[in-house]
C-alpha positions in Angstrom: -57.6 54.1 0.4 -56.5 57.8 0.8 -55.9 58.0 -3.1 -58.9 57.3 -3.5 -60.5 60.2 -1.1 -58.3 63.0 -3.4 -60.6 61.4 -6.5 -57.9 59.6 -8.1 -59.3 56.4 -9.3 -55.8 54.5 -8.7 -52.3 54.8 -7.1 -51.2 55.8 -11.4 -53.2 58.7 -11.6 -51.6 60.4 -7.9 -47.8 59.6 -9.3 -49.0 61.4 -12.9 -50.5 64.2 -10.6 -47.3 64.9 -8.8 -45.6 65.8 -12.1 -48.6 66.9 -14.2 -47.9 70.4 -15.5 -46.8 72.1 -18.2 -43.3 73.2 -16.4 -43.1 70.3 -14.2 -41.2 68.1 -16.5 -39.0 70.7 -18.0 -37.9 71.4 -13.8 -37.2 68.3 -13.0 -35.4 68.1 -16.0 -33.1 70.9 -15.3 -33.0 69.7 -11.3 -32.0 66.1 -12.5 -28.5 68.1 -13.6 -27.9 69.5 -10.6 -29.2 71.7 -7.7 -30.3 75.4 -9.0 -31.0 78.8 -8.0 -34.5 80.1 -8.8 -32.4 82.2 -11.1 -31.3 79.7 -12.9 -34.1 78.2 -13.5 -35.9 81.1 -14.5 -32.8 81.4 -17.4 -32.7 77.5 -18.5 -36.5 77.9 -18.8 -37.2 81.2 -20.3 -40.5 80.7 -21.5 -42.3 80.4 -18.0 -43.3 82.8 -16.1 -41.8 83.8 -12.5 -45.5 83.1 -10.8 -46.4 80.2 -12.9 -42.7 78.6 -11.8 -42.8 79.4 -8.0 -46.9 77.8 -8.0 -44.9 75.0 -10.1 -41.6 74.6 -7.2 -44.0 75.2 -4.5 -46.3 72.0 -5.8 -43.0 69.8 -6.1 -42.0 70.7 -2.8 -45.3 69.9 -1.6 -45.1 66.5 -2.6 -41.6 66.0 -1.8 -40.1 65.7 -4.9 -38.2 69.0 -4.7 -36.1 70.6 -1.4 -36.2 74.4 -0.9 -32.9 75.6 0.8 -32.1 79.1 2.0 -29.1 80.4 3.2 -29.5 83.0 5.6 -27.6 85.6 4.2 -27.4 88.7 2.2 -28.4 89.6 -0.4 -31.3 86.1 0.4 -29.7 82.9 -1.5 -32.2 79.7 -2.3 -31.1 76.7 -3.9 -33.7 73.9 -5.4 -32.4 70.2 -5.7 -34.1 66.8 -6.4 -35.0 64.7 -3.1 -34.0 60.8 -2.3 -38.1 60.6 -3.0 -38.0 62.6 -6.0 -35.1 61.0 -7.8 -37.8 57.7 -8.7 -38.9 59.9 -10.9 -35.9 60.8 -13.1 -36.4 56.9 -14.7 -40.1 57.4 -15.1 -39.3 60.9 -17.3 -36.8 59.0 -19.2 -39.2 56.9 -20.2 -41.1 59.6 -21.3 -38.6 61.0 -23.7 -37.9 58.0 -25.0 -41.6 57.2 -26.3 -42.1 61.3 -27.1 -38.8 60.1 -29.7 -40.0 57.3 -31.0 -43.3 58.8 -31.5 -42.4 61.8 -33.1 -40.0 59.5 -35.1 -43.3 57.9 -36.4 -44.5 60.7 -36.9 -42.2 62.2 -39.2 -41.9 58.5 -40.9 -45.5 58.5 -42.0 -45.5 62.2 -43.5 -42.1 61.6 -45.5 -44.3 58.5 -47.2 
């Protein structure tokens, strides 16, 4: 099994590798809206830095999960948008925000007690 030969002990672990990262999340996040300029990104997501989210972009279009388009003009215009691949993923980090909610609603209900 190829998985396997990367050191991931099971199919899980590869699919929570392709969007491990601090900023990976918060991209797709802001990709799930709509296709954005690096620009943009950099704006919604103030907190990272340029490298940190090219290394992040670069890693996501890697896997396939992100598309890097360029126009060919001037001044240089590239656009970042979700793929047919990387669109499973939008119900998966739903998921996610759903049980960070309900956990942080647990938490909150056992310190007001």
């Amino acid at each position: 099994m190829p998985y396997q030969d990367e050191g991931f002990g099971c199919p899980a672990e590869v699919g929570l590798h392709m969007i491990s990262g601090k900023w990976k999340p918060r991209i797709l996040y802001e990709l799930f809206q709509e296709t954005r300029r690096f620009g943009e990104l950099r704006r919604r997501i103030p907190e990272v830095s340029r490298h940190v989210l090219t290394l992040q972009l670069r890693e996501l279009e890697d896997d396939g999960i992100v598309k890097r388009t360029v126009f060919h003009e001037l001044p240089p215009k590239v656009e970042y948008s979700i793929t047919e691949f990387g669109r499973q993923f939008e119900a998966v980090l739903e998921q996610m925000v759903i049980l960070g909610q309900q956990y942080i609603g647990s938490q909150q209900d056992s310190k007001g007690k």
